[in-house]
C-alpha positions as CSV (number, residue, x, y, z in Angstrom):
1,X,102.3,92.4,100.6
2,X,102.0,95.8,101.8
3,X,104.2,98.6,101.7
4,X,106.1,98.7,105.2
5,X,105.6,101.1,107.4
6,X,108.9,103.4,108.8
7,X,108.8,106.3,111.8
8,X,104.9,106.4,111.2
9,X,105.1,106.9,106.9
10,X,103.9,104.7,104.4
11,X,107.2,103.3,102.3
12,X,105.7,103.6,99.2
13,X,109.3,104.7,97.1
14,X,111.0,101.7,98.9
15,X,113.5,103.9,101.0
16,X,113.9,100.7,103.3
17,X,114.2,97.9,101.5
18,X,115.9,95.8,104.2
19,X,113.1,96.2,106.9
20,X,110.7,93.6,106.0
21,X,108.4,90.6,107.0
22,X,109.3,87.6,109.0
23,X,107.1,84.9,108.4
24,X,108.2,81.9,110.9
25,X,106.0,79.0,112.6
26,X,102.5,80.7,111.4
27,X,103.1,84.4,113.1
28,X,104.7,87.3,111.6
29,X,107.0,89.7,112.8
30,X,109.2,92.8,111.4
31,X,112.8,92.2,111.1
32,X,115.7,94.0,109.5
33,X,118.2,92.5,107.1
34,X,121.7,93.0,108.8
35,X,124.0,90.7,106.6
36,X,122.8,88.6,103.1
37,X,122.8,85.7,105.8
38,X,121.3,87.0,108.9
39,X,118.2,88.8,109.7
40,X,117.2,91.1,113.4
41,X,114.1,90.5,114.7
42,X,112.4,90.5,118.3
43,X,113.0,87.9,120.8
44,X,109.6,87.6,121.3
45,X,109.2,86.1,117.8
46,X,111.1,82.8,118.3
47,X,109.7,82.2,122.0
48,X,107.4,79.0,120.2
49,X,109.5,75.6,120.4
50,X,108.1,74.7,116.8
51,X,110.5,77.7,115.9
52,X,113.5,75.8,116.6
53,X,113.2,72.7,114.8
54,X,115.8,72.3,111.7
55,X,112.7,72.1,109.3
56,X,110.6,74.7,110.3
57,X,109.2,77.0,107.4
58,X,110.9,80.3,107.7
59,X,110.3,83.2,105.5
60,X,111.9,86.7,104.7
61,X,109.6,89.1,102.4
62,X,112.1,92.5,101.5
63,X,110.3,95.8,101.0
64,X,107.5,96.0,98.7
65,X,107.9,92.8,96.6
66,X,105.1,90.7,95.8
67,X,105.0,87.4,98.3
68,X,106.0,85.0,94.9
69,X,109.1,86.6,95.2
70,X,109.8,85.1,98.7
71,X,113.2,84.3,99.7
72,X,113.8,81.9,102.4
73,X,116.2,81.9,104.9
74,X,117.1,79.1,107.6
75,X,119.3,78.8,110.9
76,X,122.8,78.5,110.9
């Protein structure tokens, strides 16, 4: 994974660790980390009915750690 990008500026010293990569239904999307549980993204990111079902692969990458580190999240 890349270093995110924040008001035009590489993130390279991780000043925004909770802005990160959304990896849902085979698109990506940016989305922000609001609560351990619950993350903000786009509507436009869950417009896909695949997105909905209960087993559907969703993924959360943080800042700049490598994509083994992935951390998955589901719906509540």
């Amino acid at each position: 994974m890349v270093a995110p990008i924040a008001y035009g500026t590489t993130d390279v010293g991780n000043l925004w660790p909770e802005v990160g990569q959304l990896q849902l239904a085979g698109g990506l999307c940016t989305a922000t980390l609001v609560t351990p549980r619950y993350v903000l993204s786009a509507s436009h990111c869950f417009t896909t009915t695949s997105i909905w079902n209960r087993n559907a692969s969703v993924v959360f990458d943080m800042g700049v750690a490598p994509l083994r580190q992935r951390q998955g999240v589901g719906f509540s």
